[in-house]
C-alpha positions in Angstrom: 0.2 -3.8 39.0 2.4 -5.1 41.9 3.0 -2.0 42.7 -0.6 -1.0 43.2 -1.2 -4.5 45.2 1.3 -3.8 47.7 0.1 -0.3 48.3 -3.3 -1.9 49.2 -2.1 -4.2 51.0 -0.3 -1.9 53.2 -3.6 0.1 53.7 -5.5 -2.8 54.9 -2.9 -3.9 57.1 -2.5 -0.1 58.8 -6.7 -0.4 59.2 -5.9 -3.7 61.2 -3.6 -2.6 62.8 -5.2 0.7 64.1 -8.2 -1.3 65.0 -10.6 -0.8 62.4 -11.4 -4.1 61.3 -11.9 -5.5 64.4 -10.2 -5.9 68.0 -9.2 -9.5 67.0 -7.5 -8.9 63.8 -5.8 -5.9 65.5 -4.3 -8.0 68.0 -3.0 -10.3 65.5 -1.5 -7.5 63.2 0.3 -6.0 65.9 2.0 -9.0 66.8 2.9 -9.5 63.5 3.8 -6.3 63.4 6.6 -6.2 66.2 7.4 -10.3 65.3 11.3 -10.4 64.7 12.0 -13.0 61.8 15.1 -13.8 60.9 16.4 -10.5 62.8 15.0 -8.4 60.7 11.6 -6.5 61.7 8.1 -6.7 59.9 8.7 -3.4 59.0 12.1 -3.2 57.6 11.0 -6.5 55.3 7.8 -4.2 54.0 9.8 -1.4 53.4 12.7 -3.0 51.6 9.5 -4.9 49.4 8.0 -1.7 48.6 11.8 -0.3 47.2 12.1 -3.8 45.6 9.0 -3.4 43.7 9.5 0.5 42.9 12.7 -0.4 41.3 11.2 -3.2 39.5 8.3 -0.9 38.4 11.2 1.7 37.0 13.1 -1.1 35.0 10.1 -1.9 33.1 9.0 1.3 32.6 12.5 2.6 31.0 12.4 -1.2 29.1 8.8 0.0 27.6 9.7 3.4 26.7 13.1 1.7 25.2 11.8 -0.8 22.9 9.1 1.9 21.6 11.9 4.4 20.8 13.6 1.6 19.1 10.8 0.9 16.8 9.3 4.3 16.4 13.1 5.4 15.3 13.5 1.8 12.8 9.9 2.4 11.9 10.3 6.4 10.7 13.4 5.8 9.4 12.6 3.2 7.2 14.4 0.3 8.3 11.4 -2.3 9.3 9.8 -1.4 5.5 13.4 -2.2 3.9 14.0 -5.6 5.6 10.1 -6.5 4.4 10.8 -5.3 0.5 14.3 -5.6 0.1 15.0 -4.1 -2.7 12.2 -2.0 -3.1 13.4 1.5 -2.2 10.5 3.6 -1.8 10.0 4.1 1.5 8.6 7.7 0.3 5.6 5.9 -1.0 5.0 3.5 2.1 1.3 4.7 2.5 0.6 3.6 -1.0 1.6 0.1 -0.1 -1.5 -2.3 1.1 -4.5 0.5 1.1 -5.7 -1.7 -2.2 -5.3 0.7 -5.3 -2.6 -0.4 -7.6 -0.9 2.7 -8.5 1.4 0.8 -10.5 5.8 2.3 -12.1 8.0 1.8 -9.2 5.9 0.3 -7.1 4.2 -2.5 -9.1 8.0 -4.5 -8.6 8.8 -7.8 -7.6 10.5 -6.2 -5.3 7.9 -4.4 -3.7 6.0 -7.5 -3.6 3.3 -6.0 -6.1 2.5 -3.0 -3.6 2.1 -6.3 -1.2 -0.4 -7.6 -3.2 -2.7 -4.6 -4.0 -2.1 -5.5 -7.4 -1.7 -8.8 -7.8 -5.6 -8.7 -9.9 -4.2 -6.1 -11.7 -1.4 -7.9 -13.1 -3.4 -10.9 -14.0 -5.8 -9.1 -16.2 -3.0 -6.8 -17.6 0.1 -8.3 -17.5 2.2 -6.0 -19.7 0.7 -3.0 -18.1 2.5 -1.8 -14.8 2.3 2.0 -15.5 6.1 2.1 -16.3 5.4 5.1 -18.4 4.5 7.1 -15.6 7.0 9.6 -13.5 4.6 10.2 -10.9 2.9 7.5 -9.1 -1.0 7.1 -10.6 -3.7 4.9 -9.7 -3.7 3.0 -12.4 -6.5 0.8 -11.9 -8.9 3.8 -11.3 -7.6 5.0 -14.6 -8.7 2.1 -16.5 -12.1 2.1 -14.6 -13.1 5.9 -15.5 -14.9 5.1 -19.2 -12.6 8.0 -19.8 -9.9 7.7 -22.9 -6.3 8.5 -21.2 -4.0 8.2 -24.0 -1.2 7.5 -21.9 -2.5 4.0 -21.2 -3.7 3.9 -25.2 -1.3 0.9 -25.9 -1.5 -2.5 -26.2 0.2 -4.0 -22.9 -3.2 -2.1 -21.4 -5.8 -3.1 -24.0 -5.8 0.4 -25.2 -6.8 2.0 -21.8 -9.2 -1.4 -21.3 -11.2 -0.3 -24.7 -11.5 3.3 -23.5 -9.3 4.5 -26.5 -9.8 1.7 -29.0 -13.0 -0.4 -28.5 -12.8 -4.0 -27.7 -14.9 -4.6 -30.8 -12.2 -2.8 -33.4 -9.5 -4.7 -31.0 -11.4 -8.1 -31.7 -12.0 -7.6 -35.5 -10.4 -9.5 -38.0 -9.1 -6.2 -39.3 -7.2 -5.1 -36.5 -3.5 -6.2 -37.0 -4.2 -7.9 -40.5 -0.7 -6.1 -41.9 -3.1 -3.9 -44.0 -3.2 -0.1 -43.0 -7.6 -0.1 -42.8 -9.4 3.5 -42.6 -11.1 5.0 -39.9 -10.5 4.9 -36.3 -8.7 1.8 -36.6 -5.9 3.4 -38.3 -5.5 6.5 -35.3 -2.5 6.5 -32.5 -5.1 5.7 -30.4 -5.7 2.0 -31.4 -2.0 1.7 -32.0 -2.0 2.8 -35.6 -4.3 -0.6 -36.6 -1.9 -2.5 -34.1 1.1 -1.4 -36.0 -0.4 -1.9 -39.8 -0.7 2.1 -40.1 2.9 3.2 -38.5 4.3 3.1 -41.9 1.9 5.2 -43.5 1.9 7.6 -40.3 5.4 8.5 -40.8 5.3 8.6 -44.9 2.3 11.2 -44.7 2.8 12.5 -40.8 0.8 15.7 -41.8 -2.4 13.3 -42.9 -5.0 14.0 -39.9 -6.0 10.8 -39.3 -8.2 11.1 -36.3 -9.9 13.6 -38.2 -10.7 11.2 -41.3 -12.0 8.0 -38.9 -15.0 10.8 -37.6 -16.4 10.2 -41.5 -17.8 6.6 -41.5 -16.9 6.4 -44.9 -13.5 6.1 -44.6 -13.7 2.8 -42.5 -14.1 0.5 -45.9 -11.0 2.4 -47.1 -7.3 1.0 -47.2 -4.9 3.5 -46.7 -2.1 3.6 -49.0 -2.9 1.0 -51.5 -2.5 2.9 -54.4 -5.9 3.8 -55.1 -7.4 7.3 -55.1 -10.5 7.6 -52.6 -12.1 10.8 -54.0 -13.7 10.8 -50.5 -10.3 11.2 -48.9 
């Protein structure tokens, strides 16, 4: 910018001076112009200005392009997203971090502040449920949105996939976790084996096809393993 002022200024002075803005302001600019201040001429004083404010323009110009090659290098490299997440360690994933999907395993740390805070709702709803179990990174959330049944989230720390495995009304019941092995869909890997009552009976009989049995109704009044023969089963 002070560059570009001088240069103007040097225009409209050389239009004085040349006559072009008058015969009175030429007179005046000539004098000026062959004035001897100090013992150095009006023209030697422009000239060194000009190659003062070139060089000044060049410093700031290699100080620019120096601090941006400093950060683009610290920024590429990883070094800015280390300092912010210490202890993080996945700089591979930094364009997961703050678009506002939880995607939950290694990012869904302390250390990496919660995916800096995408989720931070997540966590309050589901607690237990940080999508440890998965190797690749997975939008969690989305997966317990989609009314779909993933079975890897079909445990309790996720509310069995948020009641798309086991539905919040056999999760509520009375039944569910009453240390008795109950029939039906209850009793399937997908609602944790009647939150844990069935697992015993799962491994005695692993052959018994359990998800088969909850698809007839009947076998919901049924308590697996009592002792008693159910002719239906």
């Amino acid at each position: 910018a002070l560059m570009i002022i001088s240069e103007v200024d040097n225009i409209i002075f050389n239009l004085a001076v040349y006559g072009y803005l008058g015969d009175d302001l030429c007179t005046v600019t000539q004098k000026v112009q062959h004035a001897d201040i100090t013992g150095i001429s009006m023209t030697r004083r422009v000239r060194l200005g000009i190659i003062f404010i070139r060089v000044v323009f060049l410093v700031l110009l290699f100080a620019m392009f120096g601090v941006w090659g400093y950060v683009y290098f610290n920024q590429t490299a990883g070094t800015f997203f280390d300092l912010k997440f210490v202890g993080c360690g996945r700089f591979d994933l930094a364009d997961k971090i703050g678009d506002r999907d939880c995607y939950g395993g290694p990012l869904n740390t302390a250390e990496c502040e919660f995916e800096n805070g995408d989720c931070f709702n997540f966590n309050i709803n589901f607690p237990g449920c940080n999508g440890r179990f998965f190797e690749n990174v997975t939008n969690i959330e989305k997966m317990m949105n989609n009314d779909k049944c993933d079975s890897v989230l079909a445990v309790a720390e996720c509310d069995y996939d948020a009641g798309g495995c086991c539905p919040y009304a056999i999760q509520n019941s009375d039944l569910f976790g009453d240390r008795v092995c109950n029939g039906g869909k209850i009793a399937t890997k997908l609602c944790g084996f009647d939150s844990g009552d069935c697992l015993s009976f799962s491994r005695e009989f692993p052959n018994c096809p359990l998800e088969e049995i909850a698809q007839d109704k009947t076998s919901e009044s049924v308590i697996l393993g009592d002792g008693v023969c159910d002719s239906n089963l």
